[in-house]
C-alpha positions, -999 to 999 in steps of 0.1 A, spaced: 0 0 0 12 35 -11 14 61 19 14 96 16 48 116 17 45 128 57 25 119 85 4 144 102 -14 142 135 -47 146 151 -76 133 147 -90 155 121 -62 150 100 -70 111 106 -104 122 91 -95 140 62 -71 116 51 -94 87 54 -114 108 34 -92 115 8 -84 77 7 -50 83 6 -45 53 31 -69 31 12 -62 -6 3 -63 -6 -36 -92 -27 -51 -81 -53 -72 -98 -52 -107 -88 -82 -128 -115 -76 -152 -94 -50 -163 -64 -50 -183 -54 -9 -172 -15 -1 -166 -11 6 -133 3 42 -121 2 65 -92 -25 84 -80 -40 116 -100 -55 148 -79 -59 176 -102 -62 184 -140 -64 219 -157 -72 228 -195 -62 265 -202 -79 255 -236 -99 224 -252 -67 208 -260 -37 218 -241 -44 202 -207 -20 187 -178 -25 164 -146 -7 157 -115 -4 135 -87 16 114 -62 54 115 -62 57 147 -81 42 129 -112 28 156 -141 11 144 -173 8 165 -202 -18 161 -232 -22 179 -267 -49 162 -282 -76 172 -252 -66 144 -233 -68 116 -262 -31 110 -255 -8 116 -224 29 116 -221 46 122 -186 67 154 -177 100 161 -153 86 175 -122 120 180 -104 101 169 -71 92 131 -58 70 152 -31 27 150 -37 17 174 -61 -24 178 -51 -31 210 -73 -21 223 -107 -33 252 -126 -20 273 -158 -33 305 -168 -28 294 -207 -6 271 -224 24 281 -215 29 295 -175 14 271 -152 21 262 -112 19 226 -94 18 226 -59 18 197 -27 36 186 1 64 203 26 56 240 9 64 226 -29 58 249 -54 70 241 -92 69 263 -121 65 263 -156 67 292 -183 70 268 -215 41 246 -215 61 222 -186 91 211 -210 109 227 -179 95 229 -145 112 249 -119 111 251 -78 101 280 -63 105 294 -28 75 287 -5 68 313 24 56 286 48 61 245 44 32 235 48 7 206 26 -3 231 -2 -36 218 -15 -49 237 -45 -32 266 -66 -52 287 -89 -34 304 -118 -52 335 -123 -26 350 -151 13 341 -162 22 365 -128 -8 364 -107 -17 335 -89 -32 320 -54 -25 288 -32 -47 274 -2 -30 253 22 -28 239 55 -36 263 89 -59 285 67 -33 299 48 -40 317 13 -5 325 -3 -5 350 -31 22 361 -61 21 392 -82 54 383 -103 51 349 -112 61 335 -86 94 346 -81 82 360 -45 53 344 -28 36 358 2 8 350 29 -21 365 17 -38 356 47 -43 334 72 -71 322 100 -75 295 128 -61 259 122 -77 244 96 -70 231 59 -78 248 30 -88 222 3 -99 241 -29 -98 274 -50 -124 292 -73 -131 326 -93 -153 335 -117 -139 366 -127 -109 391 -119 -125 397 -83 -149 375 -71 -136 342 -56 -143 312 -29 -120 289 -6 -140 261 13 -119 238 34 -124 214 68 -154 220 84 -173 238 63 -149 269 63 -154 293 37 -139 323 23 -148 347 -3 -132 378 -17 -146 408 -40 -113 422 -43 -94 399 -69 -78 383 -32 -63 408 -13 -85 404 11 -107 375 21 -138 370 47 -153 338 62 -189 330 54 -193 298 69 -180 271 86 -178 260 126 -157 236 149 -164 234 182 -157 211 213 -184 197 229 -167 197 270 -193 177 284 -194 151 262 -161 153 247 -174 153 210 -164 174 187 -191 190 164 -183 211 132 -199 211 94 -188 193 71 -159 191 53 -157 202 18 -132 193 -8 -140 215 -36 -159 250 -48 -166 264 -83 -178 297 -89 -197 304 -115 -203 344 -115 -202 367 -86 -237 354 -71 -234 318 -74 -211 293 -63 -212 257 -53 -192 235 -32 -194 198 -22 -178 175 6 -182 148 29 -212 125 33 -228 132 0 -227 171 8 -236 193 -19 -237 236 -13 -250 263 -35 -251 298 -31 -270 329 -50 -262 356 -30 -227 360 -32 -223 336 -2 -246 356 23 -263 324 23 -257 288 19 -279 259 12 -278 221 7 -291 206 -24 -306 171 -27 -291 156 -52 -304 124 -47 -259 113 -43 -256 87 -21 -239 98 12 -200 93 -2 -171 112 4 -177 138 -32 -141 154 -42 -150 172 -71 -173 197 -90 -171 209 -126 -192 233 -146 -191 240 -184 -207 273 -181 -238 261 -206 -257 246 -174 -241 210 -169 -226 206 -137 -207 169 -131 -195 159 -91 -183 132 -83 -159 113 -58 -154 83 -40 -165 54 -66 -199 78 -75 -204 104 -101 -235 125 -107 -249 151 -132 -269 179 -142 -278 197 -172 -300 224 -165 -278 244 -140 -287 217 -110 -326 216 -111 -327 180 -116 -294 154 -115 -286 119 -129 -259 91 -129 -236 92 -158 -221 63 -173 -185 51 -169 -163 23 -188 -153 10 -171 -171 13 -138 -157 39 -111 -175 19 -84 -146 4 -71 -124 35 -72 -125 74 -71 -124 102 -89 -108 134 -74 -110 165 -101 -128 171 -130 -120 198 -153 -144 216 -184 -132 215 -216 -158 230 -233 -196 229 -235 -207 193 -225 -171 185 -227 -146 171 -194 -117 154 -188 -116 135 -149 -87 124 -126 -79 99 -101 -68 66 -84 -43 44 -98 -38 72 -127 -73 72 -139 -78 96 -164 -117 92 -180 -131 121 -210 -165 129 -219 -172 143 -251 -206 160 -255 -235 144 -244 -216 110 -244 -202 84 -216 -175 90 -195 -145 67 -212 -112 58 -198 -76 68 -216 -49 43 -217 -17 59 -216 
């Protein structure tokens, strides 16, 4: 079994990690005939064909052909990478574990290491443009660069908790959702950032520990609207700019859900640990797509738009799965 690279305490890391299934006994699938590799967390498309992936032991796939075909690139780290973005097809950042933060300017045929402010398990990186561009991390930390990364800075920071995802919809308006519910938004283009939701609390008569659920990942789809999803089938949506937030029945069963995509046409796709669900009218109604193979057995941890109707998916054992429009989800062998 395939550990993460560093062992962090507590109980709700214990959680989260469980979660995250990063300590979970691979199923064995001998129906299958797949090449094994490691573990996928994130994939971003700066356009419908140009796209890259990453994952465990500083592995980072590249793809020309909107994901048809992937070929592996040098990383320069063996450390997790859990989030990679790139502002078009050329300047793009990976970030993971002990504060790594790698760089590229030329479409990854060289990636770079660049000097992290704290070193801490950097979960999600958004690049906004080839010099501007945020990371969420561990202890509420949101880091920020202005010059490409050549100096990064905290941006801010709050109580204890982990950060787990990244969204804008625009130059201004963005979300960070994390453990236990914690949410942050900015109308500023990130220089400064306010919670919304989000609680943890001991209990000191019973012991217990209550708090909201944790969430893995947020999209935003214009400065009203947003959604989010976590733990136990969870599923958020905001209008209001985040004044308010509400759960939406899905009809998901109660699974750990990593991931939420939008196209911007009104199909929305989440999906996690071995489910996947769908909706095309905005989220008014939702169905199970098809995968082929199944993802029963396994999980899926990002999903990225290509286009309208159009997505490319990540996750365990290297799973990389495409949907053209209005089709199946289908898995690549690379």
């Amino acid at each position: 079994m395939k550990t993460n690279d560093r062992s962090l305490g507590g109980l709700r890391t214990a959680v989260l990690l469980a979660c995250l299934c990063l300590f979970a006994p691979r199923a064995v699938r001998a129906e299958q005939d797949w090449t094994a590799h490691d573990d996928l967390f994130s994939v971003s498309f700066p356009t419908a064909t140009e796209g890259w992936a990453c994952g465990r032991y500083g592995t980072i796939l590249h793809t020309s052909d909107g994901g048809a075909t992937w070929s592996p690139q040098e990383s320069h780290t063996t450390f997790t990478l859990s989030g990679i973005s790139f502002a078009d097809a050329e300047h793009g950042w990976a970030v993971g574990n002990k504060g790594t933060i790698v760089h590229t300017s030329d479409g990854g045929k060289t990636w770079t290491l660049q000097q992290s402010p704290v070193d801490y398990f950097h979960m999600d990186v958004i690049c906004m443009t080839p010099q501007k561009g945020f990371i969420v991390s561990e202890r509420t930390h949101i880091l920020a660069t202005e010059d490409g990364g050549r100096t990064w800075e905290v941006r801010f920071k709050d109580e204890d908790y982990i950060l787990k995802s990244i969204s804008f919809c625009d130059d201004l308006h963005g979300w960070v959702v994390g453990e236990y519910g914690h949410t942050y938004h900015t109308e500023d283009g990130g220089q400064t950032w306010k919670k919304q939701a989000g609680y943890y609390e001991m209990d000191w008569e019973t012991g217990y520990i209550r708090g909201d659920n944790f969430l893995f990942d947020v999209v935003a789809l214009n400065p009203m609207e947003a959604w989010a999803v976590g733990i136990q089938g969870t599923v958020r949506r905001t209008t209001d700019g985040g004044v308010t937030w509400e759960d939406v029945d899905t009809g998901v069963p109660k699974m750990a859900l990593y991931t939420i995509a939008s196209d911007g046409q009104g199909t929305l796709v989440i999906s996690g640990k071995g489910v996947s669900w769908s909706s095309g009218d905005g989220g008014k109604t939702w169905g199970e797509p098809r995968f082929e193979p199944t993802i029963e057995y396994g999980w899926i941890y990002d999903i990225e738009a290509l286009g309208p109707g159009r997505f490319v998916a990540c996750g365990d054992e290297g799973a990389i799965y495409r949907r053209l429009a209005g089709g199946q989800w289908t898995r690549v062998e690379y």
